[in-house]
mmCIF file of the N, C-alpha and C atoms, coordinates in Angstrom:
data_MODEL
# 
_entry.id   MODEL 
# 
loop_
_atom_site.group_PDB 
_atom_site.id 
_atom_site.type_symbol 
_atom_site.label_atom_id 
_atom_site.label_alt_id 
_atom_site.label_comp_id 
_atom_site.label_asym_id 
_atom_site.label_entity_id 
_atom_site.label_seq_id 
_atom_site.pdbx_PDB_ins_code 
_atom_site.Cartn_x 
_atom_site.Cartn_y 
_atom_site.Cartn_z 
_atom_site.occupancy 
_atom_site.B_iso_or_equiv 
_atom_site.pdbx_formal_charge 
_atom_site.auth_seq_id 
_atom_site.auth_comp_id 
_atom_site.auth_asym_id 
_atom_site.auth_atom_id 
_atom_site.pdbx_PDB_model_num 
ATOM 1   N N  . UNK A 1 1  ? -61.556 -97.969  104.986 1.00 0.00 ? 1  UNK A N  1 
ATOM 2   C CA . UNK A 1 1  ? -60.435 -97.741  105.892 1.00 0.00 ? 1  UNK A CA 1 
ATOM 3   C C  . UNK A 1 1  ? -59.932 -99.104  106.327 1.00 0.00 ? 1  UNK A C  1 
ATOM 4   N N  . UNK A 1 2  ? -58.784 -99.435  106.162 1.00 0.00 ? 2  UNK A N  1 
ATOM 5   C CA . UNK A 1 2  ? -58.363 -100.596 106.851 1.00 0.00 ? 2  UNK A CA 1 
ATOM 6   C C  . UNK A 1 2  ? -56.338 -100.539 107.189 1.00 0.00 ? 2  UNK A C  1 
ATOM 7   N N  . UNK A 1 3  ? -56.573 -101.337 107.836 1.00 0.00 ? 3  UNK A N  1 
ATOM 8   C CA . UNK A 1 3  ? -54.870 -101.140 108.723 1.00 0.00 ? 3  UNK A CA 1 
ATOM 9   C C  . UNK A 1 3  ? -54.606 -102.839 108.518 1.00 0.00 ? 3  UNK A C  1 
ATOM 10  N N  . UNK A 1 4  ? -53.285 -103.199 109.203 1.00 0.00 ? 4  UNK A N  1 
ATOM 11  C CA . UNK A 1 4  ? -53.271 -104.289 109.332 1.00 0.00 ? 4  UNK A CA 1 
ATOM 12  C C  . UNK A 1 4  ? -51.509 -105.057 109.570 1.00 0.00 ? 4  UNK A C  1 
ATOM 13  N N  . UNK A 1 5  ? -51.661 -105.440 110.210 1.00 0.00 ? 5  UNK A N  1 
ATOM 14  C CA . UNK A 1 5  ? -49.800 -105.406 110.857 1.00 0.00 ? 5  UNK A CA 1 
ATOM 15  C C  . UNK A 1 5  ? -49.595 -107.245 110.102 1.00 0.00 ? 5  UNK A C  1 
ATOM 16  N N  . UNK A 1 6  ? -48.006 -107.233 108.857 1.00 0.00 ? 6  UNK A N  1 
ATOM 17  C CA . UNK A 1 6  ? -48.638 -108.666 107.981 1.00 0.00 ? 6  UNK A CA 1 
ATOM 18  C C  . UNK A 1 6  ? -46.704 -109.054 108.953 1.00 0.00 ? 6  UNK A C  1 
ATOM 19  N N  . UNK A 1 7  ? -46.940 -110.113 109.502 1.00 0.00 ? 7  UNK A N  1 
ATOM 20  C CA . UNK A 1 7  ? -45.650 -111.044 109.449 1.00 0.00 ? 7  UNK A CA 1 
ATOM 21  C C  . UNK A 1 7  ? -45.090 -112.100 108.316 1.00 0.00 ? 7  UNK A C  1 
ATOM 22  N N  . UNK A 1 8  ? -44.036 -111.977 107.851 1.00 0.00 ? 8  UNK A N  1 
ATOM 23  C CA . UNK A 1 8  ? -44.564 -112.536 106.314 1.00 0.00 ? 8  UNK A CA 1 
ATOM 24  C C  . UNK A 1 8  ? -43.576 -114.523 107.157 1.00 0.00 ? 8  UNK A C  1 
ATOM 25  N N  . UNK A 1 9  ? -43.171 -114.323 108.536 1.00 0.00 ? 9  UNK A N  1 
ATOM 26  C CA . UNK A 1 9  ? -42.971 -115.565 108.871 1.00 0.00 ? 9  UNK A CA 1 
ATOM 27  C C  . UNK A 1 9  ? -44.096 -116.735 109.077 1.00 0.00 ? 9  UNK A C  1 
ATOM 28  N N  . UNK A 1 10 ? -43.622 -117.883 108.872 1.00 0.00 ? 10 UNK A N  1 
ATOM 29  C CA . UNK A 1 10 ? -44.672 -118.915 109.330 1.00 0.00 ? 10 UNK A CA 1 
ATOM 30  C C  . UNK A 1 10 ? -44.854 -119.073 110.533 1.00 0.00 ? 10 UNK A C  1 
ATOM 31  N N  . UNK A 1 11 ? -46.711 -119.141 111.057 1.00 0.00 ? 11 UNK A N  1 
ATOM 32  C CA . UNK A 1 11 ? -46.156 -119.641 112.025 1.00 0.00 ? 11 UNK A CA 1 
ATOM 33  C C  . UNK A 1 11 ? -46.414 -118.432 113.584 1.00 0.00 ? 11 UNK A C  1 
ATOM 34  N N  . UNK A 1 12 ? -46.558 -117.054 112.912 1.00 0.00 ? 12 UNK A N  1 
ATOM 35  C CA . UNK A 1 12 ? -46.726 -115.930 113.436 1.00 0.00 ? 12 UNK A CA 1 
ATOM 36  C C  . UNK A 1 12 ? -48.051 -115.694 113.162 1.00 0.00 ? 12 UNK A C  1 
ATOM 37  N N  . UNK A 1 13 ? -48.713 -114.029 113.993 1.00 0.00 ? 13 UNK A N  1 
ATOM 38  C CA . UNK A 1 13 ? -49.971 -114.024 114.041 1.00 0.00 ? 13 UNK A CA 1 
ATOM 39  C C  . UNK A 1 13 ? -50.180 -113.058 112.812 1.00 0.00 ? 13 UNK A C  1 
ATOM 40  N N  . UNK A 1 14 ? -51.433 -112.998 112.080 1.00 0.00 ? 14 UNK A N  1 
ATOM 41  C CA . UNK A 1 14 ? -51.336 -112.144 111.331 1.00 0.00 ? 14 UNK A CA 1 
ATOM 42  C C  . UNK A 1 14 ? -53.247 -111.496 111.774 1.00 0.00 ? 14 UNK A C  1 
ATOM 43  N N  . UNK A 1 15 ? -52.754 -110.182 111.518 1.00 0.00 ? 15 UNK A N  1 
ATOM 44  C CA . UNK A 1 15 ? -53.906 -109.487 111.977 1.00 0.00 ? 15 UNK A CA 1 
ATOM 45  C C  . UNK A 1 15 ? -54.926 -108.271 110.955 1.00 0.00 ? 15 UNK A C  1 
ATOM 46  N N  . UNK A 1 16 ? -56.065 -108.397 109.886 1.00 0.00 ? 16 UNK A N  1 
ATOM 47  C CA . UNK A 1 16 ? -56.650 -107.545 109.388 1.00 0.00 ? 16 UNK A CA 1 
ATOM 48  C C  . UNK A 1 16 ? -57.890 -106.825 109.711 1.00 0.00 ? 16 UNK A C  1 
ATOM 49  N N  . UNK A 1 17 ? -57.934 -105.441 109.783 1.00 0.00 ? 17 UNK A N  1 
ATOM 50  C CA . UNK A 1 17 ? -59.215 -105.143 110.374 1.00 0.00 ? 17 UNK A CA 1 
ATOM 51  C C  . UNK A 1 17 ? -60.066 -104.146 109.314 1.00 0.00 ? 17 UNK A C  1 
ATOM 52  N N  . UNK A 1 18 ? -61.428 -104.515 108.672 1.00 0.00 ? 18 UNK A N  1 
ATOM 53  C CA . UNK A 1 18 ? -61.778 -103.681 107.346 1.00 0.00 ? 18 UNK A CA 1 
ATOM 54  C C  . UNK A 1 18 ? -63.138 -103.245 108.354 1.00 0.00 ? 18 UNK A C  1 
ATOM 55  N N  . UNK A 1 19 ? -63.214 -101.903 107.906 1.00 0.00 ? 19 UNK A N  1 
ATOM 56  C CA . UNK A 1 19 ? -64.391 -100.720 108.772 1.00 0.00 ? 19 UNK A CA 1 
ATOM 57  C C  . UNK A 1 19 ? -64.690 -100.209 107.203 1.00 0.00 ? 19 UNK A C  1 
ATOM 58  N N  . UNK A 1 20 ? -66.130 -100.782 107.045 1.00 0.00 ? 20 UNK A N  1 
ATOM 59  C CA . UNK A 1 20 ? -67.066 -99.863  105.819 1.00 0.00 ? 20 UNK A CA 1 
ATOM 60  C C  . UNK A 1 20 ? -67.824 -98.987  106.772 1.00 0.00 ? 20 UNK A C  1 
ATOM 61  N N  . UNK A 1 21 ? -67.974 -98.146  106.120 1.00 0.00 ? 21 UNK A N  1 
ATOM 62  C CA . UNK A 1 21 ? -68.544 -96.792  106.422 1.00 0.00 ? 21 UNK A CA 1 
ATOM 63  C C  . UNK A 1 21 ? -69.799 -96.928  105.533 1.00 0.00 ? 21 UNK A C  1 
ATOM 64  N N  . UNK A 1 22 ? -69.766 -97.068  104.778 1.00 0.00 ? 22 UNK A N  1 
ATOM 65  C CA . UNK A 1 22 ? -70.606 -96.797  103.817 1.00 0.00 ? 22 UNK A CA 1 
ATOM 66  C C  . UNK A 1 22 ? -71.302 -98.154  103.046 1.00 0.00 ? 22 UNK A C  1 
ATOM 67  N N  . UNK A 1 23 ? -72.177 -98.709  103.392 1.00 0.00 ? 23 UNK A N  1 
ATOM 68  C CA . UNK A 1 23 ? -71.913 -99.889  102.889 1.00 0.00 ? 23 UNK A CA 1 
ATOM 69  C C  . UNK A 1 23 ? -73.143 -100.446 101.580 1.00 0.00 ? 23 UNK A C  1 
ATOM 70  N N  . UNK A 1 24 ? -72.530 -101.236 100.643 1.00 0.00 ? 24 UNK A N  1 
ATOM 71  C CA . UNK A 1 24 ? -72.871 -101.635 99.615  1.00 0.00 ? 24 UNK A CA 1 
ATOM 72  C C  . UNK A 1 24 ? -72.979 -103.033 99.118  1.00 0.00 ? 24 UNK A C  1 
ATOM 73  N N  . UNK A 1 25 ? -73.633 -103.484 98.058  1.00 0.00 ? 25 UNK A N  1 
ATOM 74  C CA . UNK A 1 25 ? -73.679 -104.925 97.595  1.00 0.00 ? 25 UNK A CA 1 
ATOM 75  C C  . UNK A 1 25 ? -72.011 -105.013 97.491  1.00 0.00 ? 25 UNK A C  1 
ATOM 76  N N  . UNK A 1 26 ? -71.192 -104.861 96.668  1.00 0.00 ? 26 UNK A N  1 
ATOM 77  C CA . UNK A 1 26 ? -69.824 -104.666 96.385  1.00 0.00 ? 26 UNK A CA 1 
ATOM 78  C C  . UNK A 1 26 ? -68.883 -104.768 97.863  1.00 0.00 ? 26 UNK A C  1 
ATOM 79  N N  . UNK A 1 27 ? -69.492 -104.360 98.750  1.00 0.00 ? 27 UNK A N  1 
ATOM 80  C CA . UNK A 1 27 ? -68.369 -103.688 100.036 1.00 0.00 ? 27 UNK A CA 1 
ATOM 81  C C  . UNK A 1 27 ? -68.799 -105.378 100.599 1.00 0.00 ? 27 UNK A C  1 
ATOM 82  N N  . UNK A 1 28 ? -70.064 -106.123 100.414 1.00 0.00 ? 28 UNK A N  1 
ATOM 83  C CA . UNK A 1 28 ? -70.522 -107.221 101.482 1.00 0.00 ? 28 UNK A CA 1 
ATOM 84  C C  . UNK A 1 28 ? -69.752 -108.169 100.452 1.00 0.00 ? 28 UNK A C  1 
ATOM 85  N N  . UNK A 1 29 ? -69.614 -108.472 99.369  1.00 0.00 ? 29 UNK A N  1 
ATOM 86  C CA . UNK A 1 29 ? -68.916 -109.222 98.476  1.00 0.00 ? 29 UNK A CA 1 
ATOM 87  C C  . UNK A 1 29 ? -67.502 -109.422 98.725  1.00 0.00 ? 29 UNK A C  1 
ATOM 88  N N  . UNK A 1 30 ? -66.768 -108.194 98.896  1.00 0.00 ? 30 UNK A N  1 
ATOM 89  C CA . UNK A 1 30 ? -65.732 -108.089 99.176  1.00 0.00 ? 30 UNK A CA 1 
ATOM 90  C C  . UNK A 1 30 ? -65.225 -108.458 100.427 1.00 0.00 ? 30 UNK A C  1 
ATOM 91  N N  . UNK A 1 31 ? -65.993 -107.659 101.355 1.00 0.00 ? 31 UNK A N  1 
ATOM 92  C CA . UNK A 1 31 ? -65.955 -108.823 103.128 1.00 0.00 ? 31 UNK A CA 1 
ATOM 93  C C  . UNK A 1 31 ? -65.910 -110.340 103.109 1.00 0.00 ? 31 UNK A C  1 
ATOM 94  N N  . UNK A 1 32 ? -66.930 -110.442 102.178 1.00 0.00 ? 32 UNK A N  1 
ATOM 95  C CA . UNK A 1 32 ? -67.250 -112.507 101.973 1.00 0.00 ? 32 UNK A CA 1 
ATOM 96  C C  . UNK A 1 32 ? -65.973 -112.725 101.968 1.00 0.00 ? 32 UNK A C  1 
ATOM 97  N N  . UNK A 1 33 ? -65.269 -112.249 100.464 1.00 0.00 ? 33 UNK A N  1 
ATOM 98  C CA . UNK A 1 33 ? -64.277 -112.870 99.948  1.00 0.00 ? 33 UNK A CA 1 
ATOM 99  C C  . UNK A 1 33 ? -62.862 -112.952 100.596 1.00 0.00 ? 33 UNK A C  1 
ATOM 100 N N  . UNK A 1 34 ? -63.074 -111.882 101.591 1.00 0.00 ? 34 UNK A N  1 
ATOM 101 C CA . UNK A 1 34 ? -61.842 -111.660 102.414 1.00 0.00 ? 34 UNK A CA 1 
ATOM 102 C C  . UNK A 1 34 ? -61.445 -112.487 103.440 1.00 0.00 ? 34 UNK A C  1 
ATOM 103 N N  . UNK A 1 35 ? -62.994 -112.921 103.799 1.00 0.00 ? 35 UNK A N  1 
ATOM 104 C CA . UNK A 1 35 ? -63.138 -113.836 105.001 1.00 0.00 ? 35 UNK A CA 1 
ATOM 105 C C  . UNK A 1 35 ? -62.597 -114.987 104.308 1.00 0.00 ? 35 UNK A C  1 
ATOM 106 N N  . UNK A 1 36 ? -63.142 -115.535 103.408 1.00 0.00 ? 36 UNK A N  1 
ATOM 107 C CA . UNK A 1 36 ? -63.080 -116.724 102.499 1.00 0.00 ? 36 UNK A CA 1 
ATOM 108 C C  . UNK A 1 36 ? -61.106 -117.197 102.356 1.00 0.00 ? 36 UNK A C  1 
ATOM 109 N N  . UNK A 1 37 ? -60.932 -116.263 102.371 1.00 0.00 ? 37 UNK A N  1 
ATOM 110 C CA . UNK A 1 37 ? -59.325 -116.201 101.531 1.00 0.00 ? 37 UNK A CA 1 
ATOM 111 C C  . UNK A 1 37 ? -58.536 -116.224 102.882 1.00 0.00 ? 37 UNK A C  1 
ATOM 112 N N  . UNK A 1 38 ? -58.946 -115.395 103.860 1.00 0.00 ? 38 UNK A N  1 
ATOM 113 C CA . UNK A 1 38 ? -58.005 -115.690 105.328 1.00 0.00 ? 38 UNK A CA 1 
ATOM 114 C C  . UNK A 1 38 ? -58.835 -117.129 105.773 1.00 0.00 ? 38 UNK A C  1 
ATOM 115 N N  . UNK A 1 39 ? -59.801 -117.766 105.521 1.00 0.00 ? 39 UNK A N  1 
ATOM 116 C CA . UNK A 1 39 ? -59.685 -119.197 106.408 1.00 0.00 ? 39 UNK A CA 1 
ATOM 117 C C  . UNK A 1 39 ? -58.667 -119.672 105.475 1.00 0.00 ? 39 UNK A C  1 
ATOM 118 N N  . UNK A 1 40 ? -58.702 -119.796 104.072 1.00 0.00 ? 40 UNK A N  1 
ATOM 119 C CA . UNK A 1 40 ? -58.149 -121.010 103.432 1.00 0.00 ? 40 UNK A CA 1 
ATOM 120 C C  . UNK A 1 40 ? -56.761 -120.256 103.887 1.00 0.00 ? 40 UNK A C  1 
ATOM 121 N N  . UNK A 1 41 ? -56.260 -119.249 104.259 1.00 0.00 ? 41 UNK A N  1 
ATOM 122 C CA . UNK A 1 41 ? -54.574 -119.154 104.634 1.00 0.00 ? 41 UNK A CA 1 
ATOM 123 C C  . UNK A 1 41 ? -54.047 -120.016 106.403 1.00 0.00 ? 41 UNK A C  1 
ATOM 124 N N  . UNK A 1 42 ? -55.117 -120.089 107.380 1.00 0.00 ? 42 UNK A N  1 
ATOM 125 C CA . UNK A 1 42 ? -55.338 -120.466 108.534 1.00 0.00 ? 42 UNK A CA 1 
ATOM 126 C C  . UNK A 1 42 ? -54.080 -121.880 108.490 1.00 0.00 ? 42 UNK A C  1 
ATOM 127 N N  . UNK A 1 43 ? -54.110 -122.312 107.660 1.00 0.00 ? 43 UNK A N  1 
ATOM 128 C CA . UNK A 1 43 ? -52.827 -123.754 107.990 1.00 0.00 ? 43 UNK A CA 1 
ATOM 129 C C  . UNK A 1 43 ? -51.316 -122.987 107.312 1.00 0.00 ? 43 UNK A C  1 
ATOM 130 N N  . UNK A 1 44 ? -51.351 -122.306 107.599 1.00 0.00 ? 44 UNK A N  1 
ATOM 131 C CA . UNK A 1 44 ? -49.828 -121.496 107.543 1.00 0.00 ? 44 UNK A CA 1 
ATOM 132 C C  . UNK A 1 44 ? -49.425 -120.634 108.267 1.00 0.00 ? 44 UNK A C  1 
ATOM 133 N N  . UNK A 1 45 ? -50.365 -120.003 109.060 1.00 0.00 ? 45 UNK A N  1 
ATOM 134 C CA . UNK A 1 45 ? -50.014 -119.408 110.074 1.00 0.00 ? 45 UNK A CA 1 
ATOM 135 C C  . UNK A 1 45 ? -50.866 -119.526 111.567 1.00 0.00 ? 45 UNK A C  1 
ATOM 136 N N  . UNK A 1 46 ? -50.264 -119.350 112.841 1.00 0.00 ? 46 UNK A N  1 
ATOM 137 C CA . UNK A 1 46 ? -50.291 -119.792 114.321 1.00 0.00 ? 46 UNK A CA 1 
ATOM 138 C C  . UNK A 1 46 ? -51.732 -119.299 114.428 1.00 0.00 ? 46 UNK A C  1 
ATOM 139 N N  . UNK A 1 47 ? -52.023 -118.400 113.957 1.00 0.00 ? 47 UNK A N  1 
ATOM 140 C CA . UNK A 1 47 ? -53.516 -117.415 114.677 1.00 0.00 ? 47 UNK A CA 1 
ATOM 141 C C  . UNK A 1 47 ? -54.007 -116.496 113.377 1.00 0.00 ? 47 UNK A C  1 
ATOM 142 N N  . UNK A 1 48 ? -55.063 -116.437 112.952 1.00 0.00 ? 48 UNK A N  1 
ATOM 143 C CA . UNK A 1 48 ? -55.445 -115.349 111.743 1.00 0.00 ? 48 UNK A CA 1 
ATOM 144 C C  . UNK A 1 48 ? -56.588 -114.535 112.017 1.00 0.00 ? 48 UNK A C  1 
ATOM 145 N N  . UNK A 1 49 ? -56.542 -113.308 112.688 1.00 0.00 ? 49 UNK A N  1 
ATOM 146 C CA . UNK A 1 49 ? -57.934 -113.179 113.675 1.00 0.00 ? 49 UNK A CA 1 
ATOM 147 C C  . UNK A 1 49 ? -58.559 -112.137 111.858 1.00 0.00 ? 49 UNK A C  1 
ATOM 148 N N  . UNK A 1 50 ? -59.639 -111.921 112.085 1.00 0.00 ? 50 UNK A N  1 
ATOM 149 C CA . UNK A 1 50 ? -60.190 -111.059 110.750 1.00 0.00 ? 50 UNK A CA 1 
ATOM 150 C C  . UNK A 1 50 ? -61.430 -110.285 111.378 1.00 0.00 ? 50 UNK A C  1 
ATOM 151 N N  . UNK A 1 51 ? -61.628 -109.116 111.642 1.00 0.00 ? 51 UNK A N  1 
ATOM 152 C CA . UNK A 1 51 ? -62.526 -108.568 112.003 1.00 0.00 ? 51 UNK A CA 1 
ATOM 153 C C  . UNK A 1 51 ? -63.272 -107.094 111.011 1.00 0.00 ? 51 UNK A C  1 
ATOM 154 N N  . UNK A 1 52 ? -64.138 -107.528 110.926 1.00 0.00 ? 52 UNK A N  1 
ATOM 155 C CA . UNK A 1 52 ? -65.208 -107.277 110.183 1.00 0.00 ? 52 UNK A CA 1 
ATOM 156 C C  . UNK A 1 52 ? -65.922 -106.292 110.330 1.00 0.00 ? 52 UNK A C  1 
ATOM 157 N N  . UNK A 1 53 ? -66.020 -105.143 110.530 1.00 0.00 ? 53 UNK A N  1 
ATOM 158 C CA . UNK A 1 53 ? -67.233 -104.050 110.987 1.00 0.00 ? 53 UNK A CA 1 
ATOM 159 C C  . UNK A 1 53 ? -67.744 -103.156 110.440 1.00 0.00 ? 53 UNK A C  1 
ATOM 160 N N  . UNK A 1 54 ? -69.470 -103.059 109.885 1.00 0.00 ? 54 UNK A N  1 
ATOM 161 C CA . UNK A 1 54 ? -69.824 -102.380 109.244 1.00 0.00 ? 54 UNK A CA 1 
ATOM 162 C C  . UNK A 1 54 ? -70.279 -101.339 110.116 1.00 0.00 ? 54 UNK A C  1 
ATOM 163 N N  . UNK A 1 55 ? -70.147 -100.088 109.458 1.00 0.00 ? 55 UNK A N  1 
ATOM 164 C CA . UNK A 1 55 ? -70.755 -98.971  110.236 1.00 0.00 ? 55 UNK A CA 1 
ATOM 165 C C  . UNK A 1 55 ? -71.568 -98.143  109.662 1.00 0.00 ? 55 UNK A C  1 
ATOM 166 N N  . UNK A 1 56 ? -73.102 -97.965  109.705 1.00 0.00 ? 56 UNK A N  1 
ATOM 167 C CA . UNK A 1 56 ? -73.827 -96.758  109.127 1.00 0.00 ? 56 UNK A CA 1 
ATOM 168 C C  . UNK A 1 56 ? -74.140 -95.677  109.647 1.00 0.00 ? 56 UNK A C  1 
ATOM 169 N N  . UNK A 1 57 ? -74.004 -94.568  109.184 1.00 0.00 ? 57 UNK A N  1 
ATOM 170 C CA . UNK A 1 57 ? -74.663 -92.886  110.195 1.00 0.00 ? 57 UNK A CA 1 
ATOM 171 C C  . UNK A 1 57 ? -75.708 -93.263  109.403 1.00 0.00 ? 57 UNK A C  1 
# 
Protein backbone atom coordinates (compact mmCIF):
# COMPACT_ATOMS: atom_id res chain seq x y z
CA UNK A 1 0.00 0.00 0.00
CA UNK A 2 1.50 3.28 -0.60
CA UNK A 3 0.18 6.97 -1.36
CA UNK A 4 2.21 9.87 -1.94
CA UNK A 5 1.50 13.62 -2.96
CA UNK A 6 4.77 14.30 -5.97
CA UNK A 7 5.37 18.27 -6.75
CA UNK A 8 7.18 17.93 -9.89
CA UNK A 9 8.56 21.86 -8.96
CA UNK A 10 12.03 22.51 -7.58
CA UNK A 11 12.46 23.35 -4.56
CA UNK A 12 8.98 22.04 -3.05
CA UNK A 13 8.31 19.28 -0.51
CA UNK A 14 7.90 15.95 -1.72
CA UNK A 15 6.31 13.33 0.44
CA UNK A 16 6.32 9.09 0.19
CA UNK A 17 4.86 6.78 2.60
CA UNK A 18 5.35 2.65 1.89
CA UNK A 19 3.28 0.29 4.69
CA UNK A 20 4.33 -3.60 4.09
CA UNK A 21 1.98 -5.69 5.54
CA UNK A 22 3.48 -8.57 4.81
CA UNK A 23 6.96 -8.56 4.87
CA UNK A 24 9.78 -10.25 2.91
CA UNK A 25 13.56 -10.43 1.81
CA UNK A 26 12.26 -8.59 -1.56
CA UNK A 27 9.83 -5.99 0.37
CA UNK A 28 13.35 -5.01 2.80
CA UNK A 29 15.38 -4.68 -0.58
CA UNK A 30 13.01 -2.63 -2.02
CA UNK A 31 12.63 -0.22 1.17
CA UNK A 32 16.70 -0.05 1.04
CA UNK A 33 16.50 1.01 -2.41
CA UNK A 34 13.84 3.50 -2.01
CA UNK A 35 15.51 5.08 0.78
CA UNK A 36 18.76 5.05 -1.24
CA UNK A 37 17.19 6.83 -4.35
CA UNK A 38 15.18 9.64 -2.23
CA UNK A 39 18.61 10.72 -0.38
CA UNK A 40 20.49 10.93 -3.69
CA UNK A 41 17.19 13.19 -4.98
CA UNK A 42 17.54 15.48 -1.49
CA UNK A 43 19.69 18.41 -3.54
CA UNK A 44 16.71 19.16 -5.75
CA UNK A 45 14.22 19.50 -3.64
CA UNK A 46 13.46 21.88 -0.17
CA UNK A 47 12.44 18.78 2.17
CA UNK A 48 12.14 14.85 1.14
CA UNK A 49 10.58 13.23 4.24
CA UNK A 50 10.35 9.06 3.42
CA UNK A 51 8.65 7.02 5.90
CA UNK A 52 9.00 3.56 6.20
CA UNK A 53 6.65 1.14 8.15
CA UNK A 54 6.61 -2.39 8.45
CA UNK A 55 3.65 -4.04 9.86
CA UNK A 56 3.13 -7.79 10.97
CA UNK A 57 -0.30 -9.55 12.38
Amino acid sequence: EDSSDFYLEIGMMQTYYLIIRKVNELDIRFHRKTSQDLRMQRNEVRLCVAIGYIEEH
